[in-house]
N, C-alpha and C positions, 0 to 999 in steps of 0.2 A: 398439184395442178394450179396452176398462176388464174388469178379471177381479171379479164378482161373486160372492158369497155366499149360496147359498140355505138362510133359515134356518128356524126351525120356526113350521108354521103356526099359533100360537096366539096370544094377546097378550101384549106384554111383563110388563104388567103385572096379569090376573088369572088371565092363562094358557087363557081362554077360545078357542072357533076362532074362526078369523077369516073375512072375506071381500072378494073387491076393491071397493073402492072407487070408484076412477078411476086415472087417469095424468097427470100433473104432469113438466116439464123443471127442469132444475137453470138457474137463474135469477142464480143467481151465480157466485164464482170458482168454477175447476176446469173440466175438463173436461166438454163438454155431452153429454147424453143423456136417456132417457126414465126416471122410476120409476116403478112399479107402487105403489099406496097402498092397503094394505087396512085394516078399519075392525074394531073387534072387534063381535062377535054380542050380547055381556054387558053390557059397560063402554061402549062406542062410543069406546074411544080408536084413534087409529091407529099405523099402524106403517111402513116400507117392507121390500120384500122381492122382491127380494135385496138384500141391502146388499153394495156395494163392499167388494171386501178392504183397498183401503189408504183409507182413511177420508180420512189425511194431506193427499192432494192435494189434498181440496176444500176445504182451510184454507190453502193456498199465498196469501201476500197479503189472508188474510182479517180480520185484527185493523190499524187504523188506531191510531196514539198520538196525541193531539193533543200540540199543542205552544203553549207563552204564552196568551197569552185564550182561547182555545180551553182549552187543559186548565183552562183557572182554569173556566171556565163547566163544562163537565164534569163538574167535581167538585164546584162548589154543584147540578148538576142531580140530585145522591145524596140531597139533602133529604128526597124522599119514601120512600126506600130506610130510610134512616136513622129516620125514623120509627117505620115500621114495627119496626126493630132496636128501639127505644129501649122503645116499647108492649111487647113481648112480650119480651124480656129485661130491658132497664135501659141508662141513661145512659153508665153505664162500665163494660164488655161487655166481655170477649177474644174477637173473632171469626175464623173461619176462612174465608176467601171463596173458594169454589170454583168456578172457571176466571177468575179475577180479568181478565184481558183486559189492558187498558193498566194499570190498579189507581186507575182514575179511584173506586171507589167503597170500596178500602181507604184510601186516601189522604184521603178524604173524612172517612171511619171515624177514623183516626187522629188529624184536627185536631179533630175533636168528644167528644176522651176517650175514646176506645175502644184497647185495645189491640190491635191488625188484625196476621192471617196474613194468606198469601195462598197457593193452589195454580194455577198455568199452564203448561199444555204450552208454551206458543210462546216460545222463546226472548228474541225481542228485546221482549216485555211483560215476560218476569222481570227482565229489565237495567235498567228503567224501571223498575220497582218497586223494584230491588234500589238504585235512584239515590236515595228517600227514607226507606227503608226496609230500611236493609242486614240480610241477615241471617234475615230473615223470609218470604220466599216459595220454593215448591221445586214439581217437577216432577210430582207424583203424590202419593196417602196414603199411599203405600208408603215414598216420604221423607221426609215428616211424622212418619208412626210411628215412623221411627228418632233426627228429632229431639227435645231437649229442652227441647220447646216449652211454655207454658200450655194449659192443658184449655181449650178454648173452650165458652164459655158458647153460641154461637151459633155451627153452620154456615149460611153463607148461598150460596144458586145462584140468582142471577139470571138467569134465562133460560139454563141454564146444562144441567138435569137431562133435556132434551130430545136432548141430543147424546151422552148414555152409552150405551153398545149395551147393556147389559146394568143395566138402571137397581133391578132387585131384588138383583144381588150387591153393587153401591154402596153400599145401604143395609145390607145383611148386613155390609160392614166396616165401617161407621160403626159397629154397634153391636157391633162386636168392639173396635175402638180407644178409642173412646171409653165415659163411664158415659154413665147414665143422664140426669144431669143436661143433657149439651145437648141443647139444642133443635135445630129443621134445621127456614131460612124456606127457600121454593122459590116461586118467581116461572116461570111458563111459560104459554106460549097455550094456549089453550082448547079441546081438540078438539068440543066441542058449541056453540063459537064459532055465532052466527048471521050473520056474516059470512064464517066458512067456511064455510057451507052454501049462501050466496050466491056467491062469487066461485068457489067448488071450487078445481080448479088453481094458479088465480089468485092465491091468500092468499099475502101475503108470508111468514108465521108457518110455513107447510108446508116452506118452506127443504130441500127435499130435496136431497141426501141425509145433509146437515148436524144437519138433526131426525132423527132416525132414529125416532122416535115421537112422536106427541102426546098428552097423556093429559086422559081427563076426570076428571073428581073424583072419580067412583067408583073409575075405573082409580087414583089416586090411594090414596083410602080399601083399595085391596084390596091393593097394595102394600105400602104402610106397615103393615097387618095381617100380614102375611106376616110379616113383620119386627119383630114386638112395638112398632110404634107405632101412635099415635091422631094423626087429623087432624083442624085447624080450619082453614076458612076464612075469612082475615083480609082488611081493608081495605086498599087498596094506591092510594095517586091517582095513581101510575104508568099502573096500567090504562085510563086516559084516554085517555094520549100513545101508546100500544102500539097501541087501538083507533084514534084516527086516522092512527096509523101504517101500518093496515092498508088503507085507501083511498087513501094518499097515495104508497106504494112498491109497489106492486101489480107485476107483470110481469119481463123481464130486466132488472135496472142494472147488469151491468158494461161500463166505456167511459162511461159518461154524462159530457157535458160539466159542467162545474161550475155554468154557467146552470140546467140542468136538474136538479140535483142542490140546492140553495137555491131553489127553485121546488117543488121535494117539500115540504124540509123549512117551508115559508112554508104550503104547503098542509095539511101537519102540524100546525103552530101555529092556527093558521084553527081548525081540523075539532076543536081537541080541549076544549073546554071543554061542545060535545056532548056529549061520551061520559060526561062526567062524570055523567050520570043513567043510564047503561049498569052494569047491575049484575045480579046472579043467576049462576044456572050455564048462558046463553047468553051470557057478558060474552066477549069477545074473547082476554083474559087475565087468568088465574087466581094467587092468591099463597096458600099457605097455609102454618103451623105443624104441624109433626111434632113428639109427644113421646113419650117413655116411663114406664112408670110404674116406681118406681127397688121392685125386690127386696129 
């Protein structure tokens, strides 16, 4: 029996009360069970509750590296990532990639002129990263802060800011370590999703108990206020491929044979040049720019 966490009923993010929502199973690695999903009153972001005390296990096995054409593809697949960097920082950027994963999108970062950190817990992604990249990825901000690293013009969390239990103290040290000048892009699903309001449960995006919250733009906007910043919502042609992602990985995949698993992803490809007219604050997933204004 897995030992839980009962945390405070309010939203993570505007602090508002909450209320349940539904019940959702863990759908990927780690061990299986039920989570309770509640929805805020205010914001409509969600949240789970209780959360697991060891977070840890449900990342056992959870980061894939590619490897030869696979990582080559990968890392041109950062295009529209990169973009995004390029629009709202500049061409030749020092960026900070927070939970970098295999570092398919610092790696990316790096051969298009940018100078790329990288932050990851999981060990055998920092050995990968540390393979083109020595010297520049570390464990936490907490290591970051003690290196003597460049001021990053840009932190970026790809789908990334969904998985911090505590996503307003996050940002409370960002805006202790660093000035005013960087930016912070944030790529995460949609909790006003119209396809979470369709599949419920179901949404691959709800990854419980890996999300530990979802946030919508206001949860968003009321956060980053907290925190002395301002939000814009940016264009992202990722949010295509995330939204047919959302039809096309639906339910439990751990164990899928590999037929079945290039069969998603074929139906992924299929579904996503739809979504491309998928846009507003019902879009499946959301990208936005955090600033501050410098004192």
């Amino acid at each position: 029996m897995q030992e839980h966490l009962l945390g405070p009923m309010t939203c993570l993010l505007c602090d508002a009360p909450v209320k349940k929502w539904l019940t959702t199973t863990n759908g990927g690695v780690g061990p299986k069970g039920n989570f309770d999903i509640f929805q805020c009153t205010k914001c409509f972001s969600t949240l789970i509750n209780p959360v697991p005390v060891n977070l840890g296990i449900y990342y056992l096995d959870y980061h894939s590296i590619p490897k030869g054409s696979n990582w080559n593809r990968a890392v041109k697949a950062c295009k529209n990532r990169l973009a995004v960097v390029n629009r709202c920082v500049g061409n030749s950027a020092s960026i900070l990639d927070v939970g970098a994963g295999s570092g398919t999108f610092v790696a990316a970062a790096s051969e298009n002129g940018h100078l790329a950190f990288a932050i990851e817990q999981d060990k055998s992604c920092r050995e990968n990263i540390e393979v083109f990249m020595p010297g520049r990825v570390v464990e936490d901000l907490f290591a970051y802060d003690k290196k003597d690293f460049a001021i990053p013009d840009a932190i970026t969390l790809w789908h990334v800011f969904e998985h911090i239990p505590d996503p307003s103290d996050f940002l409370a040290q960002i805006s202790r370590i660093f000035p005013a000048t960087t930016k912070i892009i944030i790529e995460v699903p949609n909790a006003q999703s119209w396809l979470f309001k369709l599949m419920r449960s179901r949404w691959p995006h709800l990854d419980a108990p890996r999300h530990v919250f979802l946030p919508s733009k206001r949860g968003i906007e009321c956060v980053a206020q907290k925190n002395g910043m301002r939000v814009l919502r940016i264009s992202n042609r990722d949010n295509a491929a995330w939204a047919a992602f959302s039809l096309s990985h639906f339910g439990n995949r751990v164990g899928e044979s590999r037929l079945v698993q290039i069969c998603r992803r074929l139906f992924q490809i299929l579904l996503t040049p739809i979504f491309y007219f998928e846009t507003g604050v019902q879009s499946s997933t959301s990208t936005y720019l955090l600033v501050r204004d410098s004192k």
